[in-house]
N, C-alpha and C positions, 0 to 999 in steps of 0.2 A: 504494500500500500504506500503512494508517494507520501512526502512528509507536510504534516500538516501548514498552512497557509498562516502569514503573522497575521496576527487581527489585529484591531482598529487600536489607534493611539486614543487613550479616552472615549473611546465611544464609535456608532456607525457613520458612515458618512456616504453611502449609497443613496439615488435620489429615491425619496419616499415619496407617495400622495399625499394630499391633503389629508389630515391637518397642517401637519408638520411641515411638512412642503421644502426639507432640507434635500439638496443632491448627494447626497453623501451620503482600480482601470482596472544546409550546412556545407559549409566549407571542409576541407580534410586536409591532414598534414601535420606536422610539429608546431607550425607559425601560423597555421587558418585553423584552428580549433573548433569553431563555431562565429559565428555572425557578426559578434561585439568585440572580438580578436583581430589581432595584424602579430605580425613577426617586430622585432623589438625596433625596427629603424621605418615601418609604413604602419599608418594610423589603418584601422579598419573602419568599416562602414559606419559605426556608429558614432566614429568619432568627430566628425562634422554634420551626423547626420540633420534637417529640418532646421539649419541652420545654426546648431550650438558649437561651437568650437573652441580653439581651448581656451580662449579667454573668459568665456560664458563659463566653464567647466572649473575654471580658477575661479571660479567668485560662486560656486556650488556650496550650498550649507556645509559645513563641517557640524554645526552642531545639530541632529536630524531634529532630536524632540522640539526645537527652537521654533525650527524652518516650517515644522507640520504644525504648531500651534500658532503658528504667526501667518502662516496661508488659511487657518482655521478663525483665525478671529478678524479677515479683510469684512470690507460692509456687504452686504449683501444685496446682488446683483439679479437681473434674467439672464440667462445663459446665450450665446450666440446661438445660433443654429448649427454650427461644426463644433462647438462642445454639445450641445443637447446630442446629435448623433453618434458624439467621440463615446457619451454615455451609455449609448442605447446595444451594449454588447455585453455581454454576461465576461469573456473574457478577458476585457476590459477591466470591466470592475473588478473582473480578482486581482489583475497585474496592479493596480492601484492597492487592493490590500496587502497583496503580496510585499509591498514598497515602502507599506505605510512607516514605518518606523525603522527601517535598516534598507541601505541602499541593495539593491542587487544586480547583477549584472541579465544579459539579454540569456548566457548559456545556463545561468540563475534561477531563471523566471521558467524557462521552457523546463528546468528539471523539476520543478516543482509542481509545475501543473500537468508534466507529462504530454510534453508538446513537442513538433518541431521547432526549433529554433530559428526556422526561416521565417514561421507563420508567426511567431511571438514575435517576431523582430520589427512587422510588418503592424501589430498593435501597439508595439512600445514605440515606433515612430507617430502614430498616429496619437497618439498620447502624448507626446515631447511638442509634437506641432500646436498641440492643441491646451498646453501648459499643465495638463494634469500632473504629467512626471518633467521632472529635471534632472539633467544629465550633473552626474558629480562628476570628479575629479577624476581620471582615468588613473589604473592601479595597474600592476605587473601583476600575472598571470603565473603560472606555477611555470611555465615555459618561458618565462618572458616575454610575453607579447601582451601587449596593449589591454587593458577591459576596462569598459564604461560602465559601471553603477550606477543606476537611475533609481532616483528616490521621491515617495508622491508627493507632490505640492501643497496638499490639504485646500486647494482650491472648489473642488469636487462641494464642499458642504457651504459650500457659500455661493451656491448658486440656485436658479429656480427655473427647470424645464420644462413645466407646462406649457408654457405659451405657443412653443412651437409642436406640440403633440406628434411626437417623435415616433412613428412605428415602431412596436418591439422594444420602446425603452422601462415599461412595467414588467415584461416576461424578461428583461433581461438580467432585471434585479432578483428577480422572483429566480432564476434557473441559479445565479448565482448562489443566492443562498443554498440552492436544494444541493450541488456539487459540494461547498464547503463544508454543510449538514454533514453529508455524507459518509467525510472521515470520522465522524464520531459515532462512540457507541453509543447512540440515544439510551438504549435500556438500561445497562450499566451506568451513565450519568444519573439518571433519576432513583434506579436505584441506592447508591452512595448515601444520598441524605447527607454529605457532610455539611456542620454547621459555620462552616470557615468558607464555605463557596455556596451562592447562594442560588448559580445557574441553574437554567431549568426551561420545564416549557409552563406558560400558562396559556387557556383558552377560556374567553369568557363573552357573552352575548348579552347585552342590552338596547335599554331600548331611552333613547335620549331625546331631549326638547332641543329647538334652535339653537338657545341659549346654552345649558349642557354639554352639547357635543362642541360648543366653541369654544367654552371652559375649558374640557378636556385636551382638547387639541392645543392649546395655549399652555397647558402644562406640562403636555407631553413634551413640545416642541422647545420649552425653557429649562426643562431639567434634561433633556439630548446635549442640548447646545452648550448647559453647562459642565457637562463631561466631557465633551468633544474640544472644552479648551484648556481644560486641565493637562498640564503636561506629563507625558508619558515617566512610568516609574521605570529605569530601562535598567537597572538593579535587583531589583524584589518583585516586578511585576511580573502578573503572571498573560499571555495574550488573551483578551476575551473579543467576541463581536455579537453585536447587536442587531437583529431582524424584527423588526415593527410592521409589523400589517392591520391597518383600520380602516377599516370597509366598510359603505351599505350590504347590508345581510340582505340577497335579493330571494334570498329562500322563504325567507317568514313574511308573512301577510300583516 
């Protein structure tokens, strides 16, 4: 089973519906490794790639928790239409959790999710274009060859894509979660009960006034956004991620 995905710095950052309405992504040889690689004297593709080059990559956060709570607390905007779409892909959004607090590289990202490294390469650019991720500082390689870590921008939760009603960008979150679900043992977590970890599933159906459900949703939406700017414990924490689904229940009359 590949290894599990980092979760959220503080909190989710995938775009939600309403209430909340927060957004919140081979080569072979000795010297061509994989995609994000070059031999120790030519940059490889990702090292200039959608325009970042090394000077943009010399002014790349060094400090990650800084960078992701400082792209987490900008004001909050409507999304372009090339971010609401850069959004609207399930593998997307994991290359953004996959990032969220520790940079990774492109041969990184594909082992993690169990991908080619051409096709991730090909969403991590579309992502850097689209300022979700940022290209860090380029590193040596176990071979010596060039690798670019990209790390997310926490831009993603300080946006608002409704307006452009993006095909696929509700199932995109929605499949996201169900893959990342997936490496856990649902049964065995709920069973644990321990009193030190408080995760879990809850399911609960009501039925609310105008008023009520905009209560709710203003609560929801202020105590997210106060975890999502709490800087990550990158010491003693442990990864957790957050999934919020609040829906009209169109099953009951």
């Amino acid at each position: 089973m590949p290894p599990n995905s980092t979760a959220p710095q503080g909190g989710a950052h995938e775009p939600v519906d309403d209430p909340t309405g927060h957004v919140e992504d081979g080569a072979t040889g000795p010297d061509a490794a994989h995609p994000d690689t070059a031999g120790p004297d030519t940059a490889g593709p990702d090292t200039l790639a959608d325009g970042v080059g090394p000077d943009a990559m010399e002014q790349g956060a060094t400090d990650y928790v800084a960078a992701a709570a400082a792209g987490r607390a900008a004001p909050r905007r409507p999304a372009t239409e090339a971010e609401a779409r850069a959004l609207a892909s399930a593998i997307r959004l994991r290359i953004m959790r996959l990032c969220l607090d520790r940079p990774l590289t492109n041969k990184e990202i594909a082992e993690r999710l169990g991908a080619n490294p051409a096709t991730t390469l090909h969403h991590v650019r579309t992502l850097v274009a689209t300022g979700f991720l940022a290209a860090q500082k380029e590193r040596r390689g176990t071979r010596g060859a060039r690798e670019v870590p990209y790390l997310a921008t926490g831009k993603s939760w300080t946006l608002s894509v409704g307006d452009h009603h993006v095909e696929g960008s509700g199932r995109a979150m929605l499949d996201a979660f169900l893959e990342e679900i997936a490496y856990v043992d649902i049964d065995a977590a709920q069973e644990a009960n321990d009193p030190d970890d408080p995760s879990g599933f809850s399911r609960l159906g009501l039925r609310l006034s105008a008023k009520d459900l905009m209560e709710l949703g203003d609560r929801m939406s202020a105590l997210l956004n106060e975890y999502a700017l709490k800087p990550a414990d990158m010491t003693d924490g442990i990864p957790y991620s957050i999934f919020l689904a609040f829906y009209r229940d169109v099953t009951r009359p």
